[in-house]
N, C-alpha and C positions, 0 to 999 in steps of 0.2 A: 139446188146448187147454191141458190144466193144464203141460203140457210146456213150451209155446210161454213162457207167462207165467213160467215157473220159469226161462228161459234167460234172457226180456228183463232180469228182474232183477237177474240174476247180471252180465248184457253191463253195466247199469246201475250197479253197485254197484263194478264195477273200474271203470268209469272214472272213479267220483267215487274211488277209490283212487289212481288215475295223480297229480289233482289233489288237490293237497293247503291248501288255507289257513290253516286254525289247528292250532298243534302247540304243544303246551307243553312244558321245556324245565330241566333242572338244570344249573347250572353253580356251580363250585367253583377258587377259585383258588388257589395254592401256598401252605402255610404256609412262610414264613421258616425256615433254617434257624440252629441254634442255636449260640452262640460255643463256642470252645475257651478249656478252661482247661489252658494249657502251661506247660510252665520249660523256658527252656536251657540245657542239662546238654553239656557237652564238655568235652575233655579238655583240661587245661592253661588253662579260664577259669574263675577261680572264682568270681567272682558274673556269673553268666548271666542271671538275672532273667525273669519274664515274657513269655511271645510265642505265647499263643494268639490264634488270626485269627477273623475277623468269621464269621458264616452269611452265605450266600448269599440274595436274596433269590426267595419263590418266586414261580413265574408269573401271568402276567395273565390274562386271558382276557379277548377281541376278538372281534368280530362286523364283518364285512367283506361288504359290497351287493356283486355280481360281476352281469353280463349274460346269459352264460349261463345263470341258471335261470329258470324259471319257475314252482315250484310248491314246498310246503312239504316233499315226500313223502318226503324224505331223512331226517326228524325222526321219521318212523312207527319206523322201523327204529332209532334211537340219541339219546336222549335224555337222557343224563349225559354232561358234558365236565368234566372235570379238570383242572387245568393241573400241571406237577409242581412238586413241591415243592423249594425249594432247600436246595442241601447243607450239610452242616455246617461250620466251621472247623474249621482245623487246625493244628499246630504250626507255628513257623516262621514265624509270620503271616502263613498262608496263609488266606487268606479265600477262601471256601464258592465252588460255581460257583451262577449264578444261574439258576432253575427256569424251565424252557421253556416261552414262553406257548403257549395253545391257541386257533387262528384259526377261527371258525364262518362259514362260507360261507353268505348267508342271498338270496334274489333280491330284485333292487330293487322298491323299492314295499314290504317288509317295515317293521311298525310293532313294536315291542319295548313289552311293556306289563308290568307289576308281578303278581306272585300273584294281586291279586285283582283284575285288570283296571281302577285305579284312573288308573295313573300309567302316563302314555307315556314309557319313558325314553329312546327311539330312535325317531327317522324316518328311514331308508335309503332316499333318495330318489333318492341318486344313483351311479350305477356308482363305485367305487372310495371311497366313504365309510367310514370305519371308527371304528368307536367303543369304549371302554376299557366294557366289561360289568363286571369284578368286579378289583378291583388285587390282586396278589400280598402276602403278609406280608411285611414288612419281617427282614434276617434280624436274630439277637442277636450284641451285642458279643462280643470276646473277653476272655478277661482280664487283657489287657496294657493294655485301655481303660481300667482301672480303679487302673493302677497311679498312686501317686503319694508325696510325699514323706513322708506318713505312713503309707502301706500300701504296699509296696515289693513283695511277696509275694502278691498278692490271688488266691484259691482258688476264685472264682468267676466264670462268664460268663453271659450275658444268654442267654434260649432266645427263639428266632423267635417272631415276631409269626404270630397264626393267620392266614389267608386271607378271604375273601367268600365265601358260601354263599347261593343263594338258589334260587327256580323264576320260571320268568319267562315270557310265552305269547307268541307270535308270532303274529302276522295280517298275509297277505298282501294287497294291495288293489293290484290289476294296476293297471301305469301305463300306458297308452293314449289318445293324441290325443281319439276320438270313442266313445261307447257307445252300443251300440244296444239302446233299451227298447220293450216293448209286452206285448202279454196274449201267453199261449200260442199258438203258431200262428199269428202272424201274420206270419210268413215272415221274421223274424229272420235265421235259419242261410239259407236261401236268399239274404238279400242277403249277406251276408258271402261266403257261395260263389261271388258269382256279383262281389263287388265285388276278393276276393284269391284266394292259393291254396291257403288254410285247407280243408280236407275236414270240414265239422262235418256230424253224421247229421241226415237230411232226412226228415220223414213226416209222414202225414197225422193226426197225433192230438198234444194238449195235451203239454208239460213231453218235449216230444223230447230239447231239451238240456240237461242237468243238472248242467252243469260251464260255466264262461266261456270263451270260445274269441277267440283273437286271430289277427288276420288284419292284414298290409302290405298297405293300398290303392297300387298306380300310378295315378295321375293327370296328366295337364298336366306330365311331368317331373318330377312332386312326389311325395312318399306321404307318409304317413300311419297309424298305427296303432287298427284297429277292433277293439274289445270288445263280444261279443254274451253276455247274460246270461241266463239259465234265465225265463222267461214269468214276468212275474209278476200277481198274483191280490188282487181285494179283502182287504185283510190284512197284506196281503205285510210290512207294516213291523212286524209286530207276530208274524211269525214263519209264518203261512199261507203254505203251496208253499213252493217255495224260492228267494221273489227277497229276502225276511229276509238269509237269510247272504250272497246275493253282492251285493245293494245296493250294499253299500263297493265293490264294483270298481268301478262309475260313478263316487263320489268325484273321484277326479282325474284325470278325462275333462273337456276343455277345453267342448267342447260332448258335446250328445246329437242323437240320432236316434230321434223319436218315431215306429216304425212302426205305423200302422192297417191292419188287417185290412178292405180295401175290400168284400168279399163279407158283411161285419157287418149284421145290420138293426139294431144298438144302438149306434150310431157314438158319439153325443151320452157314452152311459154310458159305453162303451169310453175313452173318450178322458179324461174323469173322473175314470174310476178310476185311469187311471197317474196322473193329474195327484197327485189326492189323496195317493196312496203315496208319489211321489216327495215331497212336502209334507211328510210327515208322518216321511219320514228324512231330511227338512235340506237335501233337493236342488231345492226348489221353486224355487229364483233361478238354477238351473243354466241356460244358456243350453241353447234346442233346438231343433230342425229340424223340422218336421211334415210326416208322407209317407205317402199316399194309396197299399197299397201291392197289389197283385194287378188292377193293371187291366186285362190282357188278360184275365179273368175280367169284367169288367162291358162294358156296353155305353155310347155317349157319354152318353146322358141320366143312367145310373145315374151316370156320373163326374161330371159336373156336379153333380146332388142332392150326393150324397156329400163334394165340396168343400164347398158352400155351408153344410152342414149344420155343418161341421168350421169354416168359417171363423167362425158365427157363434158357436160353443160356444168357441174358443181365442183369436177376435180375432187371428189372423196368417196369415201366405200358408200356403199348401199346396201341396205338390211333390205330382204325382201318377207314380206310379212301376211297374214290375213288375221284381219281382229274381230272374223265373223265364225275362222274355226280354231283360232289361238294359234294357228303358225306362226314360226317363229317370234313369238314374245319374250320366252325365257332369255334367248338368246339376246335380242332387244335389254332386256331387266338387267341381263349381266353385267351387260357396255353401259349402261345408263350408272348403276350402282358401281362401277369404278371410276366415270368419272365426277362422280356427286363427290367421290372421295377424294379425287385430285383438286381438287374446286374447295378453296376455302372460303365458309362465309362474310371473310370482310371482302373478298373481294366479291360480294354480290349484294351485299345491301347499300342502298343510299344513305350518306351518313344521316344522323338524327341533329335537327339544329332544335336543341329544349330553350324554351322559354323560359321568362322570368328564375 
């Protein structure tokens, strides 16, 4: 037994490793490089005069939303980015070459927030968005900049402007159509399995899945993108179990999918409790879905009670459904894809505040 439990944790503990959401982050951009102080000396000119060139200016450093990721875990492994610094001037009024920005590939739905989690200074909300993180030093004159009719000779050049230096944390918040909430166990991962082609682990005990899992619904010629989140628990907003940190993946989910665990004898409280949590992290206006869901476990009377119970505790319809034998899904898909329709996306994104 001690065995079993020492393996589950381990299966458990990589694949909240695979996913990754918060990762903090140094980034540094190029100091400026510094002017030349030159004379031109050649043969047969005798006053040559001044002609050292400018520095170069050093690199930027960019943060660039791409589609291809989906998780933060690239950040575990490399967490200083530098940008190079720009070159020196040189004789001849040659000016410096300018320092190579460094591009951070980060997945969309990434929020860029300040050291001490105060200030959003990025929302990456959309594929190919890029934003200016830290600007390069500016590089220094030379000292031919300096030359003029009463310093003809000047023996001095400007040195580069320093760079930006900061830490900065990253939180992912999966962008996803629809979210599916409810307590542990209430067959979550089962409708997502059974609605796309997501393989999320299925069993018969609380907090199975402990990572967010996205799934393409087909529908009606349509689809759609579903987010199922770790069961969450009295608390939850306040850091109990773990629907605290994935909360934000609901965020900017157009609507929700409140599933109920039909085989409950505490429907009333069940139903409550999400209400409550969800309230109590700012999602309480989020539009939702209410679904009745393990019916091929009840019998007709228990489905009826069970509706009535839900209808008078939430005052709205109730879908009754099983996502073990596909009842009622389509019908689910319908209502879901008219209101995705009514739902425009500015009103569901967080606006983006771009830097520099």
């Amino acid at each position: 037994m001690f065995y079993l439990i020492l393996y589950a944790t381990i299966k458990s503990e990589s694949a909240a490793m695979k996913f990754l959401d918060q990762a903090k982050i140094y980034i540094q951009s190029g100091d400026g490089g510094a002017g030349c102080v030159s004379f031109r000396r050649e043969k047969f000119i005798e006053y040559g005069g001044p002609d050292g060139g400018n520095g170069g200016r050093g690199g930027h450093v960019k943060v660039l939303a791409v589609e291809n990721l989906n998780t933060l875990i690239d950040f575990r492994y490399q967490q200083h980015f530098k940008a190079q610094r720009g070159h020196h001037g040189m004789g001849r009024l040659r000016s410096g070459a300018t320092g190579q920005d460094i591009l951070i590939k980060v997945p969309v739905g990434t929020q860029i927030f300040d050291e001490h989690k105060d200030v959003l200074v990025a929302d990456m909300v959309a594929p190919g968005q890029s934003v200016l993180l830290a600007r390069g030093g500016d590089g220094g004159v030379g000292n031919a900049h300096f030359k003029s009719s009463t310093c003809q000779a000047p023996k001095h050049a400007g040195a580069g402007w320093p760079g930006e230096e900061k830490w900065l944390w990253l939180r992912l918040k999966l962008i996803a159509d629809v979210g599916l909430v409810g307590l542990p166990n209430a067959g979550k991962s089962t409708f997502l399995a059974a609605s796309s082609r997501a393989k999320p682990k299925i069993a018969d005990y609380p907090f199975t899945t402990t990572v967010p899992q996205l799934g393409v619904v087909s529908a009606f010629e349509r689809e759609f993108v579903l987010v199922d989140i770790p069961g969450l628990i009295e608390g939850a907003h306040q850091g109990l179990g773990l629907g605290d940190r994935f909360l934000g993946h609901v965020e900017r989910c157009k609507t929700l999918v409140h599933l109920m665990d039909g085989t409950s004898e505490t429907l009333a409280k069940d139903y409550q409790t999400i209400r409550d949590e969800l309230a109590a992290y700012g999602l309480g206006e989020k539009p939702s879905l209410l679904v009745l869901n393990k019916a091929d476990a009840l019998t007709q009377d228990d489905v009826e009670s069970a509706t009535k119970i839900l209808r008078e505790v939430s005052s709205q319809e109730v879908f009754v459904a099983s996502a073990a034998t596909t009842q009622g899904l389509r019908e689910i898909y319908a209502v879901l894809l008219q209101r995705l329709d009514d739902l425009s996306p500015a009103e569901n994104l967080v606006p983006s505040v771009l830097a520099g």
